[in-house]
N, C-alpha and C positions, 0 to 999 in steps of 0.2 A: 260172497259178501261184496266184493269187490264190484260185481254185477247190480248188485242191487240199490250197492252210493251210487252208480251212475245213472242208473232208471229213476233213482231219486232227486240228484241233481237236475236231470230233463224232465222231469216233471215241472219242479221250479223254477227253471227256465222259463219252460209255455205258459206256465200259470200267470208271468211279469205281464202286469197292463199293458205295458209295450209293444210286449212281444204279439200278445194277444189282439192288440189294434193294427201292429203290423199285417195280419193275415187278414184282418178283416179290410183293411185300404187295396189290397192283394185282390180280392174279394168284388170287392166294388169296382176296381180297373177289368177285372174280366165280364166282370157283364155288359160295363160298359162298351168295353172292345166290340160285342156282339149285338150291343142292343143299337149303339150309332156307328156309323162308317167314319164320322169326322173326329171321333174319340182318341185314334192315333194317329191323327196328322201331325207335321209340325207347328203347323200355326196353332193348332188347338194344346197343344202341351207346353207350348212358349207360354200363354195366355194361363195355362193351371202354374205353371211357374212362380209365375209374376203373382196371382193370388197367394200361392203358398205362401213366396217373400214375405206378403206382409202378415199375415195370419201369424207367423213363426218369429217374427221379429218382436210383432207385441205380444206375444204367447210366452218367450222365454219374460219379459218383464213382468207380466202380469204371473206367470209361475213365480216368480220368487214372493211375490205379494201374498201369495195363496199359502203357499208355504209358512212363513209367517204369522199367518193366521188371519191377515187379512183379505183387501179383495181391492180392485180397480177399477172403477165405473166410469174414468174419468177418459181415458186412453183414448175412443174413437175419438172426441170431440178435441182434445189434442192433436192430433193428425193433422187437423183441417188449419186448428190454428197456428200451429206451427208454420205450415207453409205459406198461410195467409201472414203472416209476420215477418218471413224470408221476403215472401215476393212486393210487401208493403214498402221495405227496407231498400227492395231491389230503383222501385216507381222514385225512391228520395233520393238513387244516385250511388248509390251502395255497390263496393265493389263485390262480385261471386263468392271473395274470399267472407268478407264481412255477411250477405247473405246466409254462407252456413253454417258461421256461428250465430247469427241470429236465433235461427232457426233450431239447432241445438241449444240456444239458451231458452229460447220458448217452450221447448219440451220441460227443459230441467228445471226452471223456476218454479212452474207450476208442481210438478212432481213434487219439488221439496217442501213446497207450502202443506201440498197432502200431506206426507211425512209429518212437517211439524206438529198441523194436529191434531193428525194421530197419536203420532208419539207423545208430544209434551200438553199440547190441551184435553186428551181424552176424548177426541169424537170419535166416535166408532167409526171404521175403515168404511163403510156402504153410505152412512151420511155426507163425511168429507169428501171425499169423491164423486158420491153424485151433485153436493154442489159445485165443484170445480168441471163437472162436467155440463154442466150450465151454464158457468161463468167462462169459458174457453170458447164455448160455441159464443156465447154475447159479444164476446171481445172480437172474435173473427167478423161477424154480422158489421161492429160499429166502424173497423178499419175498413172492411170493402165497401159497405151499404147493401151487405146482400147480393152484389153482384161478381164471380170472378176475375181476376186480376190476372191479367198475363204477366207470363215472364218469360225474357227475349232468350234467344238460344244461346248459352255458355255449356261452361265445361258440367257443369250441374246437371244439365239434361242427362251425361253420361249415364248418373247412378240411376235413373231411371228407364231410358230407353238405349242406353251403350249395351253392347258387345265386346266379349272379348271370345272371337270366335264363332258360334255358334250359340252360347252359352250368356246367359243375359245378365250386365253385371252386377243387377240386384238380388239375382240368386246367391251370386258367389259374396256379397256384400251377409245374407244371409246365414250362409253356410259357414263364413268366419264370426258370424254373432252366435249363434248356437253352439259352435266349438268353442269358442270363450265362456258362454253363459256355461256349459259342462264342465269346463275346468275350474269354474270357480264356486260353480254348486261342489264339486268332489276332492277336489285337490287344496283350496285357501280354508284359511281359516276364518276370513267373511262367510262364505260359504257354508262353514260346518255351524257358525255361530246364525245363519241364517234358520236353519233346519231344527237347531235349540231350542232356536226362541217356539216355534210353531210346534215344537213337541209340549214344552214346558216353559211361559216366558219367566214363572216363576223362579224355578230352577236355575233358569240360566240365568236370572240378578243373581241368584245365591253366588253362583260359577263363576260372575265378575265379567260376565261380558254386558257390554253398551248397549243393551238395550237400546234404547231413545235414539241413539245414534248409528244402529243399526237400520232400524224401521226407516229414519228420512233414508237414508244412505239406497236402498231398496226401491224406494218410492221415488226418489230423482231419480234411479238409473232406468225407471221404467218411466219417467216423462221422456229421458233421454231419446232412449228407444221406438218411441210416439213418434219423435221428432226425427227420426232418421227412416221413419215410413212419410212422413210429412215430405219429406226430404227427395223419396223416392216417388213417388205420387206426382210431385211438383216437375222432377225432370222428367216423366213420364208422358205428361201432358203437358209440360213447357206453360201452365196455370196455376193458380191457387185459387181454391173453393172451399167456401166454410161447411159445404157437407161433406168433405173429404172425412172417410174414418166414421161417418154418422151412421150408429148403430154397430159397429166394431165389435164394441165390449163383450158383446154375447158371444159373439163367435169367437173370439181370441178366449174368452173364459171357457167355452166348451170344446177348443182345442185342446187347452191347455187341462182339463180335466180329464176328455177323453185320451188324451195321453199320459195319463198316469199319476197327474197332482190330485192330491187327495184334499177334497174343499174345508175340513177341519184341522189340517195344517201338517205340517212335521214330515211329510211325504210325498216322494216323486222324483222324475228322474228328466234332466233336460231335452234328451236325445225323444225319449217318449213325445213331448211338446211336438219335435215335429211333426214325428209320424200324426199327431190328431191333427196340426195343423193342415197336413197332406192331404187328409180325410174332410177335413172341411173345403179344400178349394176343389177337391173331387167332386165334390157334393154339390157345390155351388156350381158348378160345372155342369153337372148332370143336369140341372136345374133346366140349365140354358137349352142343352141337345137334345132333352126329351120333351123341350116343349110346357114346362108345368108353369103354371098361372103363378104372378107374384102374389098371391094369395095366400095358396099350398104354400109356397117355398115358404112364408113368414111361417105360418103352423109346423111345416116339418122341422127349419131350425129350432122350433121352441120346444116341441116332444124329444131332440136330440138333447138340448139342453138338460130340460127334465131327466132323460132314460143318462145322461152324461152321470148325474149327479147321484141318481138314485142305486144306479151299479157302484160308484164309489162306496155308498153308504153301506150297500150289504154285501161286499166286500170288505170294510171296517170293520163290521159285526162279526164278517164269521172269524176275521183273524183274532180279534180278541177272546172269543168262547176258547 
């Protein structure tokens, strides 16, 4: 008996999306290992790093969105403006310190505005978003003219191209956003109230939680988060570019699904995020080292996308029979 809860239990285990993308990222590092020589260099796994950061960073925002029930379209085009907003602030005199609350408040304003209306006017999360995802990019375009904007070397460059070690400090800037975004998907009651709402939002009015003030709450924290890849991009390359982040959204969306958020809401698990995120800068990676036309690469991320979505879906189905 005894034997058989435990064969039972590891089945359930392997069967977790996570676990299962796990092996499959496992997967794709060993061919790669075999199929390029430069696959385990250090420069080349600095460089899948630095993709992960940001993939992971807007993946945990964009999951809580998803969770919810809704969606984020607006994220890449935040990136760009965010740090075109930082480095605008910087050209007027602006000290580092003021720069990244700029730049943080660039994320988060527009965030809440998604939020509000979603929550209290009623647009659907794909409408609101994808206009603020045009309105973010316009606003970047009108402050630079289209052209990037340097910005001088401060302590700022750190979160981008610092070290501490070995170890690049936007990973570890990462690595503590993802252990936060898990403890507060598992442990708060933000968190439990976010997975409510995306089970049942009806329900959960019934329950007495804030709806309305849930959803902005969600949806700033994920301009936030735009904003501190904005953040990392700009010390990265000591610039600001309004296509920083352009075209994002897909890929932080099919991280965040192939890790385990289930796109009809109520499901998923932060830690999972990464691992999709990991799979995507592998990916993108591969892209590079075996040579394939930025052609393919647009068609391969869009059939990932799809095959992302469509394994959610009948995965859905069969747990509910």
């Amino acid at each position: 008996m005894k034997q058989k809860f435990m064969n039972k239990n590891m089945r359930n285990w392997l069967s977790r999306p996570e676990v299962t993308m796990f092996f499959v990222l496992l997967a794709f590092c060993i061919v790669l290992t075999f199929s390029s020589d430069y696959f385990l260099t250090s420069t080349n796994i600095m460089n899948i790093l630095r993709q992960i950061a940001v993939y992971a960073i807007l993946a945990v925002g964009e999951a809580f969105c998803i969770i919810t029930g809704g969606i984020d379209l607006s994220v890449g085009s935040l990136i760009g403006w965010a740090a075109c907003a930082g480095a605008y602030a910087s050209t007027l005199g602006a000290s580092p310190e003021v720069v990244l609350l700029v730049i943080l408040a660039a994320g988060l304003l527009p965030g809440l505005i998604n939020g509000v209306l979603i929550a209290y006017v009623g647009l659907p999360p794909f409408i609101a978003t994808l206009g603020m995802l045009n309105i973010a990019y316009g606003l970047s375009l009108m402050i630079t003219n289209g052209f990037p904007i340097s910005y001088r070397d401060t302590w700022i460059h750190q979160f981008g191209g610092g070290y501490v070690g070995i170890v690049p400090i936007s990973v570890i800037v990462t690595i503590v956003i993802v252990i936060i975004g898990f403890i507060i998907a598992k442990y708060t009651i933000f968190g439990r109230n976010i997975y409510a709402i995306g089970n049942s939002e009806k329900a959960a009015k019934l329950s007495g939680i804030k709806v309305k003030a849930v959803k902005v709450a969600v949806y700033g924290l994920t301009g936030v988060l735009a904003g501190v890849c904005g953040l990392i991009q700009m010390g990265l390359l000591n610039s600001a570019d309004p296509t920083f982040g352009k075209g994002a959204e897909l890929d932080v969306i099919a991280a965040a699904v192939i890790g385990g958020i289930s796109m009809t809401g109520g499901e998923g698990n932060i830690i999972g995020v990464l691992i999709g995120a990991a799979i995507m800068g592998v990916l993108r990676n591969a892209f590079v080292l075996l040579n394939i036309s930025g052609y393919a690469q647009t068609v391969t991320l869009g059939i990932v996308v799809v095959l992302a979505v469509a394994i959610d879906s009948i995965r859905r189905r069969r747990e509910e029979k």
